[in-house]
Backbone bond lengths (Angstrom), bond angles and torsions (degrees), N, CA, C in turn:
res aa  C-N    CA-C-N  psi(-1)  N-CA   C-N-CA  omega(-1)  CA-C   N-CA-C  phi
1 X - - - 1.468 - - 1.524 108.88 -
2 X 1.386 114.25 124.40 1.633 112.83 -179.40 1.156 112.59 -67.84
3 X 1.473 132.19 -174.75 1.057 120.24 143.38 1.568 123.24 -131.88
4 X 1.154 117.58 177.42 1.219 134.48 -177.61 1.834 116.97 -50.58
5 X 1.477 94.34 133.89 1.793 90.62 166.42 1.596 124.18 -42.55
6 X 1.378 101.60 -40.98 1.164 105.06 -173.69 1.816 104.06 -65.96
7 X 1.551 104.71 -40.69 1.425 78.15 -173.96 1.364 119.54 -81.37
8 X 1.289 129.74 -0.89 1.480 118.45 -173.69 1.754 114.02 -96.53
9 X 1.301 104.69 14.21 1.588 108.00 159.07 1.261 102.55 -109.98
10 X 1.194 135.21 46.10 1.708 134.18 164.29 1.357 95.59 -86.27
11 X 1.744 116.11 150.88 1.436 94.73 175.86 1.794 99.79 -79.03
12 X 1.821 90.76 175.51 1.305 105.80 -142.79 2.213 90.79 -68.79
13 X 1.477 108.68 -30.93 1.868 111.25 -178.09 1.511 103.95 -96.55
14 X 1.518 125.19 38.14 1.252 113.46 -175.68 1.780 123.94 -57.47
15 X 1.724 106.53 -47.62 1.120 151.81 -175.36 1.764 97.92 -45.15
16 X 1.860 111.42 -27.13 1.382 105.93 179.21 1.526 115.95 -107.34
17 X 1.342 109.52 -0.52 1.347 97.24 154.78 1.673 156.83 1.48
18 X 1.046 114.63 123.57 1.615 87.35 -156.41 1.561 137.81 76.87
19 X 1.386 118.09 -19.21 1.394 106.09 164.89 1.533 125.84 -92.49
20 X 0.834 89.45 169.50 2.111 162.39 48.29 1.762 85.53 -108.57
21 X 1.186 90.18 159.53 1.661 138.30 -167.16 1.276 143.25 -154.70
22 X 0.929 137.45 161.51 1.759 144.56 -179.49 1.816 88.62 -101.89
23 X 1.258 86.96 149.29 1.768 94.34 -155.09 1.955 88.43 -73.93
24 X 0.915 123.27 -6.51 1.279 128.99 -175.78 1.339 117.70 -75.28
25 X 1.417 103.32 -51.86 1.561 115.68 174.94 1.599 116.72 -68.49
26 X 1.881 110.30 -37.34 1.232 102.82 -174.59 1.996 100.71 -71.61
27 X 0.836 122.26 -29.79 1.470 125.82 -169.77 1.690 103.79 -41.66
28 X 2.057 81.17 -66.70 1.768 94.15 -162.71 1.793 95.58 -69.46
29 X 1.441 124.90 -1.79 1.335 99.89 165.44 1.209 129.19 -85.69
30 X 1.356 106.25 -7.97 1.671 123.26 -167.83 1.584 96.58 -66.33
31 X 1.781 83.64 -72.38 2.112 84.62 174.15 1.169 121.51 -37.26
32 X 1.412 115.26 -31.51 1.660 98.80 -175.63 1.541 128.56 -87.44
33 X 1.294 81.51 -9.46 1.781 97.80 168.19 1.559 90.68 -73.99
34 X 1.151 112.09 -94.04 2.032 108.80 -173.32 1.271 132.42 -10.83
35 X 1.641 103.04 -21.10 1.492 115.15 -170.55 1.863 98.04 -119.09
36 X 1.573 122.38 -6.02 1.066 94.55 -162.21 1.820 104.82 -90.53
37 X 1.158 117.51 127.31 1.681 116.52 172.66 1.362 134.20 -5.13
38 X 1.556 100.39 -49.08 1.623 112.35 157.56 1.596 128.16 -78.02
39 X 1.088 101.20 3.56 1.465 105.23 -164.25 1.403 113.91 -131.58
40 X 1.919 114.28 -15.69 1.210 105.48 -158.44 1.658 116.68 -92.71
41 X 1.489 106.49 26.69 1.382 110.23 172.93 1.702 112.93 -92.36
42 X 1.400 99.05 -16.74 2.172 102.66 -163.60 1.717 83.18 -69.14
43 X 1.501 105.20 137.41 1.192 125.60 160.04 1.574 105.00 -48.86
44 X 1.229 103.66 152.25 1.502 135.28 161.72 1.941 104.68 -59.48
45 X 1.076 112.06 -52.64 1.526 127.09 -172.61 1.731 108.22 -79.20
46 X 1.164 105.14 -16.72 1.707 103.75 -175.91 1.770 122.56 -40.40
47 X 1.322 101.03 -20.66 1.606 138.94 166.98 0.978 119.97 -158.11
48 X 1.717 92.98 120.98 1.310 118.84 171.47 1.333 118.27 -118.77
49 X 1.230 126.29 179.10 1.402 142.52 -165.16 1.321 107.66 -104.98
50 X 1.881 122.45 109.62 1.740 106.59 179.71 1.756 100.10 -106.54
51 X 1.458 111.75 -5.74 1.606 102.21 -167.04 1.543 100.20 -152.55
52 X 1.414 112.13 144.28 1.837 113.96 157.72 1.356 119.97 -122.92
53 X 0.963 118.55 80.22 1.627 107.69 -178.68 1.870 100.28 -93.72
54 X 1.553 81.67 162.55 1.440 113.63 -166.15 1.520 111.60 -101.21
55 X 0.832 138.41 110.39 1.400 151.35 -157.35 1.998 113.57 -106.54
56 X 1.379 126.80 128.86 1.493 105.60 -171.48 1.608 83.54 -133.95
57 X 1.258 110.50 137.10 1.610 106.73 154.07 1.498 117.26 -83.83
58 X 1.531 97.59 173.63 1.552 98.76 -146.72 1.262 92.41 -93.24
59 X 1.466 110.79 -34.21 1.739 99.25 -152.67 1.515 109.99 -117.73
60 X 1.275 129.27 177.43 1.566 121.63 173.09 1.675 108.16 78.65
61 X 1.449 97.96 -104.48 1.920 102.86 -163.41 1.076 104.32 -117.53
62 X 1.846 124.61 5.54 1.337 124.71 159.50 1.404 111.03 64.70
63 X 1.404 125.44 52.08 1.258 143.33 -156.77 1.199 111.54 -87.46
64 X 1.723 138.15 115.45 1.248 137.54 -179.75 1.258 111.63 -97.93
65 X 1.648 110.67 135.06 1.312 111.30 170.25 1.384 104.46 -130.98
66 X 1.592 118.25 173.46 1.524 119.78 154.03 1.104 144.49 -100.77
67 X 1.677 150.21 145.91 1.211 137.34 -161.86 1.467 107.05 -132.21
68 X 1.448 113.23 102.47 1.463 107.84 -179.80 1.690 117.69 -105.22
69 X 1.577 94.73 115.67 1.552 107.71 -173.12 1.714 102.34 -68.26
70 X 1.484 111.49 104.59 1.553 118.48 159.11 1.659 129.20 -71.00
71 X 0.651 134.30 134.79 1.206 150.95 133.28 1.621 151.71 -32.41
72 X 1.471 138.25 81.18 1.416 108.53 -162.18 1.530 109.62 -156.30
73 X 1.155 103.93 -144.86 1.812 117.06 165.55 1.543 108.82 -45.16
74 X 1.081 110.90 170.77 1.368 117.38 171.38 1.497 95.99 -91.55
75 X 1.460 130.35 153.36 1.284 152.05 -174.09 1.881 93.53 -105.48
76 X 1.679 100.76 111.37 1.439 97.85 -170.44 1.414 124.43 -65.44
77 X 1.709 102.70 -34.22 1.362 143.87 161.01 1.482 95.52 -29.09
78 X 1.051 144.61 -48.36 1.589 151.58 -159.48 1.798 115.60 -108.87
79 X 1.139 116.07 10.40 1.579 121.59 161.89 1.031 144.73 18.26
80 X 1.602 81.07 -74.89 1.600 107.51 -175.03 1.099 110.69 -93.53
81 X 1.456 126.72 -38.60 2.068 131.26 163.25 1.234 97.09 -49.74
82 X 1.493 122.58 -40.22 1.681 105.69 -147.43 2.066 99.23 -118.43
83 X 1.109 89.13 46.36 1.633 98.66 174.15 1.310 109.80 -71.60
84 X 1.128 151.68 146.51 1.366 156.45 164.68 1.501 107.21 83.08
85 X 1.498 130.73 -10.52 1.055 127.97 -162.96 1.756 95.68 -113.32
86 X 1.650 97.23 162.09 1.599 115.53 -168.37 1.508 96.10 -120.54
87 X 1.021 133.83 5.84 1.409 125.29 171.67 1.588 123.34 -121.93
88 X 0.985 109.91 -159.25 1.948 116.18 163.17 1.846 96.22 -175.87
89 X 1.539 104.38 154.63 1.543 128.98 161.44 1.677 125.97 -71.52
90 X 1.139 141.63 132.31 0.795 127.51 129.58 1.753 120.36 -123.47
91 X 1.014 104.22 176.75 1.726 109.72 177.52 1.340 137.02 -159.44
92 X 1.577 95.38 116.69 1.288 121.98 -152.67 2.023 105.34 -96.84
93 X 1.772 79.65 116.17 1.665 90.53 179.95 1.950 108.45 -86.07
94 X 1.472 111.56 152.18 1.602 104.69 -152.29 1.818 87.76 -162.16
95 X 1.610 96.83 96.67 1.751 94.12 -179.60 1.547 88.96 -175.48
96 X 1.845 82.83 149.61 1.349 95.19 -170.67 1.798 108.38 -104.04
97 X 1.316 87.94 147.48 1.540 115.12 175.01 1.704 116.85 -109.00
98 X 1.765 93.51 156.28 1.718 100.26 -174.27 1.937 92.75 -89.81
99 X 1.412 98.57 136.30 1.683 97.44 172.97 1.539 111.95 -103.68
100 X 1.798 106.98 30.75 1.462 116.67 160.00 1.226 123.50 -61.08
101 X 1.745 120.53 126.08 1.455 134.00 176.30 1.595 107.05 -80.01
102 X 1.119 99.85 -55.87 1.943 84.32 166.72 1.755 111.28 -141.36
103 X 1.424 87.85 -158.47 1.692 86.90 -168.74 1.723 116.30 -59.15
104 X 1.501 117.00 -33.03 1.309 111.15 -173.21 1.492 95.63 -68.54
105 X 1.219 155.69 -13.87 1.412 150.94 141.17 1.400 132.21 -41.93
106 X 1.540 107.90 -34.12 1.321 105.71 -170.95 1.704 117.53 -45.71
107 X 1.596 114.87 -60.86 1.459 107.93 -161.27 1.341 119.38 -50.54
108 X 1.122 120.53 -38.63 1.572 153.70 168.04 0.910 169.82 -142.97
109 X 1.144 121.31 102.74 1.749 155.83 -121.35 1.583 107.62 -116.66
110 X 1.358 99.15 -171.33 1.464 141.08 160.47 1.606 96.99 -103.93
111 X 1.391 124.89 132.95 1.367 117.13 152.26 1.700 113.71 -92.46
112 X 1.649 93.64 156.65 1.430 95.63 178.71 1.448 102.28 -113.43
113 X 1.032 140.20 119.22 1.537 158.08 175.42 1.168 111.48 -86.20
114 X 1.110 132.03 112.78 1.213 111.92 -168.47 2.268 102.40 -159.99
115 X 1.024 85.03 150.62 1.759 103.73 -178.08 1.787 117.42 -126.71
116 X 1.517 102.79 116.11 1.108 108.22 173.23 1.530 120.84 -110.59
117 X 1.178 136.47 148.12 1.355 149.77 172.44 1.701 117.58 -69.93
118 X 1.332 132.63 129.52 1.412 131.11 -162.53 1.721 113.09 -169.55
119 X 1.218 122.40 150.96 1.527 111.31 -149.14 1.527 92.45 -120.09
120 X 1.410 109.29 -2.39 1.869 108.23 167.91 1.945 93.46 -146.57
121 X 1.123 81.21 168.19 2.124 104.14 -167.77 1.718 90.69 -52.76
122 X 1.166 111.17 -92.70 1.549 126.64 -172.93 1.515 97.08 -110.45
123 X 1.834 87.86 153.99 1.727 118.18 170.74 1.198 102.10 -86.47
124 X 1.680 122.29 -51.25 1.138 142.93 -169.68 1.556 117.35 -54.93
125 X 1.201 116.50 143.01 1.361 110.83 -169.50 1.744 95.74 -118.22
126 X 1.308 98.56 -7.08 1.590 102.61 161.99 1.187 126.83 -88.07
127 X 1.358 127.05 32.88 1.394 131.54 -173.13 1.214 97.06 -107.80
128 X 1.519 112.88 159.79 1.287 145.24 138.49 1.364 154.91 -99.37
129 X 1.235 121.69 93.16 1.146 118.23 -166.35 1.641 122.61 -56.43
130 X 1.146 146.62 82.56 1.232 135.76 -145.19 1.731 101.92 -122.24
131 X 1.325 121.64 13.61 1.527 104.79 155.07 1.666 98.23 -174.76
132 X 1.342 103.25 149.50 2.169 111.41 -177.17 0.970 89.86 -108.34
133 X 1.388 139.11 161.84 1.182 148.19 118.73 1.821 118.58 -120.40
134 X 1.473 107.54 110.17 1.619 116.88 -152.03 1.975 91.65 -114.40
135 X 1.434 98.47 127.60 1.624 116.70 -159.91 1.857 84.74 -91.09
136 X 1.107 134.58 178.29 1.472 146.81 175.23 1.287 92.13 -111.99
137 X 1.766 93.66 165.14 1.468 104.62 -179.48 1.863 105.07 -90.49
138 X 0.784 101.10 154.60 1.808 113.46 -166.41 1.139 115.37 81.87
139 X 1.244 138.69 14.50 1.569 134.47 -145.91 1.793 82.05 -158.67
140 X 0.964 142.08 -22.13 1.944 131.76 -170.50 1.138 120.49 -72.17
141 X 1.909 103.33 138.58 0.910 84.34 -169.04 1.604 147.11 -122.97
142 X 0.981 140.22 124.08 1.514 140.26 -118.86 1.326 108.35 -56.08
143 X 1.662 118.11 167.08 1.230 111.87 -162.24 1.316 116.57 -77.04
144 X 1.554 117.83 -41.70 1.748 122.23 166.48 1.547 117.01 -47.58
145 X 1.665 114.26 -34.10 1.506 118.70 169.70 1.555 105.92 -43.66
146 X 1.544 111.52 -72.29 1.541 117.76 -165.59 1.438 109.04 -51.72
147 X 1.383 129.76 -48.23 1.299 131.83 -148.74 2.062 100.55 -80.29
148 X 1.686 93.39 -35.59 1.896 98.58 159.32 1.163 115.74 -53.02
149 X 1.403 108.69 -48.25 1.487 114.95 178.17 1.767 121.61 -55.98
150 X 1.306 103.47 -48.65 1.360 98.27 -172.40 1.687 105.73 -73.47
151 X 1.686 118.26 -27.97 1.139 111.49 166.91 1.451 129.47 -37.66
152 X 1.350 96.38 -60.17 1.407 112.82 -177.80 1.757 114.91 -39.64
153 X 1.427 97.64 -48.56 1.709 100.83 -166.89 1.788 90.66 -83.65
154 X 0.789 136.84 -15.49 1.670 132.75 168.53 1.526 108.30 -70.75
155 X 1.343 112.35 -53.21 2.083 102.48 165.81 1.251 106.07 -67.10
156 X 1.691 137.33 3.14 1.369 111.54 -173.41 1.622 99.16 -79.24
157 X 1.248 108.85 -37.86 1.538 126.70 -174.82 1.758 113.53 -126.59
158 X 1.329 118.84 69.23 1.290 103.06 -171.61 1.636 123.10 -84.25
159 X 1.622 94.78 20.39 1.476 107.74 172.62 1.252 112.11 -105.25
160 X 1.689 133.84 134.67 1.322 136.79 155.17 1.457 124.79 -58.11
161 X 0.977 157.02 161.76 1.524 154.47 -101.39 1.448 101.67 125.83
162 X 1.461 91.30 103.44 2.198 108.99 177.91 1.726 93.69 -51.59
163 X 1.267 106.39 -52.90 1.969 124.30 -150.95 1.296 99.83 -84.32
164 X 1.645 138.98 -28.81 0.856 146.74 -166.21 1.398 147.27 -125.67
165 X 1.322 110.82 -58.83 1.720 134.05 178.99 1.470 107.63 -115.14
166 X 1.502 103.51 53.18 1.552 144.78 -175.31 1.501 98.25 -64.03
167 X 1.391 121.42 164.30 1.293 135.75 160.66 1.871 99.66 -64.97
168 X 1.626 102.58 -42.79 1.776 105.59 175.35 1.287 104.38 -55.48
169 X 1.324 131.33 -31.84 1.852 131.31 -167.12 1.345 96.75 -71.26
170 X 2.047 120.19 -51.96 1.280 125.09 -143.77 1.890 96.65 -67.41
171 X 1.326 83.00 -63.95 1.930 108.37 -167.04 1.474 90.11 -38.93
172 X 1.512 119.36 -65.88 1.736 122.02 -163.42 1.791 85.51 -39.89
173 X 1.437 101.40 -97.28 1.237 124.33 176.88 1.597 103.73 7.57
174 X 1.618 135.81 -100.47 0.807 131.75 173.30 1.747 121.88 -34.29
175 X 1.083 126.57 -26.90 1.230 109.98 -164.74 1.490 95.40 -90.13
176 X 1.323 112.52 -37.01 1.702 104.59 166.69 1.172 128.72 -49.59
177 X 1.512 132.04 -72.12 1.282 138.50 157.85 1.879 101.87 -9.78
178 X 1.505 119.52 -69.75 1.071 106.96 -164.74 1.944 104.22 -61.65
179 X 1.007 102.82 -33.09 1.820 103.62 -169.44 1.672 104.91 -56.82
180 X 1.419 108.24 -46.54 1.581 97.41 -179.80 1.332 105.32 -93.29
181 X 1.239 127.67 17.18 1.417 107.69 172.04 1.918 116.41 -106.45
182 X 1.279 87.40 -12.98 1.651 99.24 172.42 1.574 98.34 -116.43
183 X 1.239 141.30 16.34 1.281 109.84 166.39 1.602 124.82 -104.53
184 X 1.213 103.20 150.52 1.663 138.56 84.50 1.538 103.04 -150.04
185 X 1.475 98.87 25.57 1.991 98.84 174.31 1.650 78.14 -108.20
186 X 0.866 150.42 -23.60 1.759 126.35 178.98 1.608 117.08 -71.86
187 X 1.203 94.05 151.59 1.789 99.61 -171.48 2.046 87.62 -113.32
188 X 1.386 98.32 137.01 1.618 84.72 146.83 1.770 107.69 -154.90
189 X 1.828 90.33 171.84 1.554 97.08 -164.78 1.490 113.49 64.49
190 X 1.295 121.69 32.00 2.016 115.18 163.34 0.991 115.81 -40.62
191 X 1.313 116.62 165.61 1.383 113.57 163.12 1.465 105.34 -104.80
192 X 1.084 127.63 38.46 1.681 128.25 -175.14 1.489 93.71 -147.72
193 X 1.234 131.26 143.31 1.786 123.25 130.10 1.580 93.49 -160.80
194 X 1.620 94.14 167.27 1.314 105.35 178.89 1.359 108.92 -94.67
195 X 1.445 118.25 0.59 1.503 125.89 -176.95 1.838 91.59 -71.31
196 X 1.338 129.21 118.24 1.343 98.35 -172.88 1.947 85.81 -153.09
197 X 1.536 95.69 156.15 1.343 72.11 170.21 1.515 133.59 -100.38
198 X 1.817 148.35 -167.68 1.220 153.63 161.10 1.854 90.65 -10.55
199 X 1.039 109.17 -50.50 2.020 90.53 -133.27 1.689 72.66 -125.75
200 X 0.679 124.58 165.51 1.767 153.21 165.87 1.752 102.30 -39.94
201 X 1.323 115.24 123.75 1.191 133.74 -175.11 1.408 90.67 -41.76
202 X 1.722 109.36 136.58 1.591 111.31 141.95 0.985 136.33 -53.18
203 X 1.412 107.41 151.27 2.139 112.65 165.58 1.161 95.16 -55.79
204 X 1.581 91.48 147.21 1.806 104.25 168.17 1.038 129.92 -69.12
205 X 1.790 108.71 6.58 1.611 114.15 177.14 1.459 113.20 -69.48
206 X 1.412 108.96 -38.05 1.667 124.27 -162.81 1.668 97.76 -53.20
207 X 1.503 98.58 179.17 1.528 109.98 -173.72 1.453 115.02 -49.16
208 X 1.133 108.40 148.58 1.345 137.27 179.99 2.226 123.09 -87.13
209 X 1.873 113.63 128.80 1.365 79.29 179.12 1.483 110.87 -72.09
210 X 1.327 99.51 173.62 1.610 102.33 -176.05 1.533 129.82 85.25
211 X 1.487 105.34 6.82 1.794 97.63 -158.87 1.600 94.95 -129.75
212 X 1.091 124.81 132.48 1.807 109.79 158.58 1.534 98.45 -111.64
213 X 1.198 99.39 133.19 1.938 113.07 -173.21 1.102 120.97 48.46
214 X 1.635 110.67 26.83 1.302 99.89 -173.44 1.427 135.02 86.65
215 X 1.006 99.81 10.20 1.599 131.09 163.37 1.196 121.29 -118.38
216 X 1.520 128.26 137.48 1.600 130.12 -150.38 1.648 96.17 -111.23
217 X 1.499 117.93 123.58 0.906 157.92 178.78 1.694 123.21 -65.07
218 X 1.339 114.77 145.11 1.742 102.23 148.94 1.714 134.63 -38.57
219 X 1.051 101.31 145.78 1.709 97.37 -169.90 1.754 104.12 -157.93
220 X 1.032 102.65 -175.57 2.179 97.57 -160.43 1.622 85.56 -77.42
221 X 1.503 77.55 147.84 1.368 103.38 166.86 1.918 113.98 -88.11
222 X 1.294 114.67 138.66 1.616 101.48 -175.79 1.259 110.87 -87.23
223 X 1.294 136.52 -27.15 1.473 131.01 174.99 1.711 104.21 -64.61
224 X 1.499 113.44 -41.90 1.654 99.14 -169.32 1.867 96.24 -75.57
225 X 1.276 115.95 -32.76 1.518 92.41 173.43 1.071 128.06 -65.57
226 X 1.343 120.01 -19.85 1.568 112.37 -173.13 2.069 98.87 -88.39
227 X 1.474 92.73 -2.60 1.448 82.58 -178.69 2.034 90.20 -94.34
228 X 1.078 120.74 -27.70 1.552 110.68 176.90 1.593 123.06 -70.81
229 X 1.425 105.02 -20.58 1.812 112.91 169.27 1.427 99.21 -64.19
230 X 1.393 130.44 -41.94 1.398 125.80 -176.30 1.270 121.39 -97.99
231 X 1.342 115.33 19.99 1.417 128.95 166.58 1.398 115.52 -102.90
232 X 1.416 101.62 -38.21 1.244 103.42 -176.72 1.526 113.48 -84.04
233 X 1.653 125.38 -30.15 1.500 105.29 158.04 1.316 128.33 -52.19
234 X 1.624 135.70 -22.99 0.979 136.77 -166.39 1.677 81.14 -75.12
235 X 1.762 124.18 -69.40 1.286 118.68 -168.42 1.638 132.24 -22.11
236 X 1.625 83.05 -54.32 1.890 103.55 -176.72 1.209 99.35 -62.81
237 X 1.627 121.36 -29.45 1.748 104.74 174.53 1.066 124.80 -83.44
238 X 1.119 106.90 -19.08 2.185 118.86 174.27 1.821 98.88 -76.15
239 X 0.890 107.74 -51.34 1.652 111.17 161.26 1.456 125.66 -11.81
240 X 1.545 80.81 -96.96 1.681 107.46 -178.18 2.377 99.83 -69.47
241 X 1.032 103.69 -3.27 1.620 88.51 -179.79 1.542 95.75 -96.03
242 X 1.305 125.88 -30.26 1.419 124.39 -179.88 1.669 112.90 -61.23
243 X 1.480 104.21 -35.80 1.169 116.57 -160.58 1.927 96.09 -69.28
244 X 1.424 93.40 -65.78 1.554 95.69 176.37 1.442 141.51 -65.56
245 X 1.691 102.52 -2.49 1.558 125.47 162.16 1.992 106.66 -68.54
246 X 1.221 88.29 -53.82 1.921 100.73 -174.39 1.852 93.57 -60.25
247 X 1.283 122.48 -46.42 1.315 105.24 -160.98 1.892 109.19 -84.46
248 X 1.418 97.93 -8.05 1.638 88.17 166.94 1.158 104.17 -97.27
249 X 1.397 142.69 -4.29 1.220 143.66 163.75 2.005 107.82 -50.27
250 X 1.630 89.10 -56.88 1.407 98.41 175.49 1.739 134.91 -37.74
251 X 1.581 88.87 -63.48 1.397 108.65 173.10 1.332 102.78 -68.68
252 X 1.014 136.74 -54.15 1.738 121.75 -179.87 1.454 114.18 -52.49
């Protein structure tokens, strides 16, 4: 389905607006882009999702996050790099944080979920890349998909938990959900990606996902994921029905 004049002068990162965010806010902003008058022609697919890698810092609390390589417009700003080409990158960081004020907070919280916008994987040259998961082409999956998605596993547990409902729970968590929900077109663990970090991939000795110091951690549970694959279709349909309620609102 083409689209409209109007929509192909949107700028080309409109869709990220507003971030960084609480995965809540970026969601309900997504819809409101889809529904807003000026906006409600840009495809759903205009960005999509080709990669998720899993990212661990090295030092301290060994903190896992995720990095999902997007997909999209060409970035006009970029011209002359992006001559001959029909697309552009961006990459969206997606990990949860404790919203503890002090120590009698730590074990248990509020989590903060949250997604930021970034034009390379990591700043950090202390990162680790410690797992890919690379979607096929015809099979990716769109950007309002993921951000439902990560919703979903954030209401599964919207409490933080030092021992438990870990940034290690969230990141696993999400990256699973997406693995069985797009596979046998998902690849994971390549030995290639462009998700990469600052400085030249580590030896494969360095940290491990799943481990703090070397000790093995919380990780998804399979009954609550298979209960979040079926949460989240209900979502994508509350989604996309809101979306198409507002736009006959429009036209009427």
């Amino acid at each position: 389905m083409a689209q409209s004049a109007a929509a192909t002068t949107i700028p080309y990162n409109a869709e990220f607006a507003g971030l960084p965010a609480v995965i809540d806010t970026f969601c309900d902003n997504l819809r409101a882009f889809y529904t807003s008058p000026l906006t409600r022609d840009v495809r759903q697919d205009r960005w999509h999702i080709v990669e998720l890698c899993t990212y661990k810092k090295e030092r301290n609390s060994q903190h896992e996050f995720l990095v999902a390589k997007a997909e999209g417009p060409v970035n006009p700003n970029e011209q002359d790099e992006s001559e001959g080409k029909n697309t552009s990158n961006v990459f969206l960081r997606i990990e949860r944080m404790s919203s503890a004020q002090n120590l009698l907070q730590i074990l248990v919280n509020d989590a903060l979920d949250r997604v930021k916008m970034t034009h390379v994987p990591t700043t950090k040259s202390t990162d680790y890349l410690v797992d890919t998961l690379r979607f096929s082409k015809g099979s990716f999956p769109t950007l309002p998909q993921l951000v439902v998605f990560v919703r979903t596993v954030s209401e599964a547990h919207p409490r933080y938990n030092l021992v438990s409902w870990n940034c290690y729970w969230f990141a696993d968590t999400v990256g699973e959900v997406l693995r069985q929900r797009y596979l046998p077109t998902a690849q994971a663990n390549s030995s290639t990606t462009s998700c990469v970090p600052v400085e030249e991939q580590k030896e494969a000795a360095g940290p491990r996902k799943g481990y703090w110091k070397g000790v093995p951690v919380v990780k998804h549970d399979k009954e609550l994921v298979t209960e979040i694959l079926h949460a989240f279709e209900k979502r994508w349909e509350e989604f996309n029905e809101q979306v198409d309620v507002a736009a006959r609102n429009i036209q009427g």
